[in-house]
N, C-alpha and C positions, 0 to 999 in steps of 0.2 A: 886668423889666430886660432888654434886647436885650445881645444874647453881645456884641460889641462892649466896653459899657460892664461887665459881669461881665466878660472878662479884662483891662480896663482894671484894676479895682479889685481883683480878686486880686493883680496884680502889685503896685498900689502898698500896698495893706494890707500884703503883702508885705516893702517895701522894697528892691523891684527897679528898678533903670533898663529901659528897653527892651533896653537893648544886653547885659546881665547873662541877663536872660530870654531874649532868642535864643539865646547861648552857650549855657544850660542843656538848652534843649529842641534847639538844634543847628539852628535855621533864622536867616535875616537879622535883623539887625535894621529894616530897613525891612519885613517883614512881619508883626512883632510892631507894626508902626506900622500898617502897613492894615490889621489886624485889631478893632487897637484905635478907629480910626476910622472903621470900617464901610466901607470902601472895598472890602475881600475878605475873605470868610469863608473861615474857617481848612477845612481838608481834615480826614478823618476820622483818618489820621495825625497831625495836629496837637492836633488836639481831645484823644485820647488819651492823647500826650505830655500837655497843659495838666493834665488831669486827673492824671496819674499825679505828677505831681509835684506839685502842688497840695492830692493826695491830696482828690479832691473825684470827684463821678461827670460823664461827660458829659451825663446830663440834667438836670445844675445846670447846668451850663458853656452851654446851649442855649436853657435855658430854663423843660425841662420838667418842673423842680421847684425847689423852692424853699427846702430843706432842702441845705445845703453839704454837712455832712458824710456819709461813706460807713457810718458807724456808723450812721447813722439810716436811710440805704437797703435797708443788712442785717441791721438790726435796728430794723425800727420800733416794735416796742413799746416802746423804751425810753423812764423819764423822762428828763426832763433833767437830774437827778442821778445816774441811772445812769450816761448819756453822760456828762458832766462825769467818772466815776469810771473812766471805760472808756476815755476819752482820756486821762485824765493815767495811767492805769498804762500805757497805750502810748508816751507820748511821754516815760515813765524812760528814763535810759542809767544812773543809778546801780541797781545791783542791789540794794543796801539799802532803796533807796524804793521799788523794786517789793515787796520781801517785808514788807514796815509795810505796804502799803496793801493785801496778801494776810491778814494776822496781823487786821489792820481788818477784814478781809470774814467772817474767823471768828468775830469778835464781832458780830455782828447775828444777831440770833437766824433769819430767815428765811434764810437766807442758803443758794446752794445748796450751797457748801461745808460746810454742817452738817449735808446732807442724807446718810442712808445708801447 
């Protein structure tokens, strides 16, 4: 997928207009518009913004990988149910469902929290 059509579809997976998505990241919205139609490639400032809030790395954002999330950049061993388990305790804001899904990690027998 050309960066173009990836922050095309970030944003709309998203639910963002163009003009929502400049506000965020602080640049035009016509250059969220040449970005997205390959007209001008974003700047290595922008790219980072894209990333940082997308929460995504810029060598997804380019191209040079293929894997979104940054869980899996810094942690590539993980499976997918790890990830899956490693995102949703990061994206609680209830502090009850953070410690249930703590209390959860204690009962799996491997678990490094069982560990000495």
């Amino acid at each position: 997928m050309k960066i173009n059509e990836r922050l095309k579809a970030l944003r709309k997976d998203n639910g963002l207009t163009q003009t929502e998505l400049a506000k965020i990241l602080g640049i035009g919205q016509t250059t969220v518009a040449a970005y997205e139609s390959g007209l001008h490639e974003p700047q290595i400032f922008s790219l980072i913004a894209y990333a940082d809030y997308f929460e995504c790395s810029v060598d997804y954002l380019v191209g040079r990988e293929n894997e979104f999330s940054l869980t899996q950049t810094l942690y590539p061993g993980l499976t997918k149910d790890e990830k899956t388990l490693l995102d949703a305790y990061r994206s609680c804001e209830n502090e009850q469902l953070k410690q249930l899904i703590l209390q959860q990690a204690l009962l799996i027998k491997n678990s490094p929290l069982n560990r000495p």
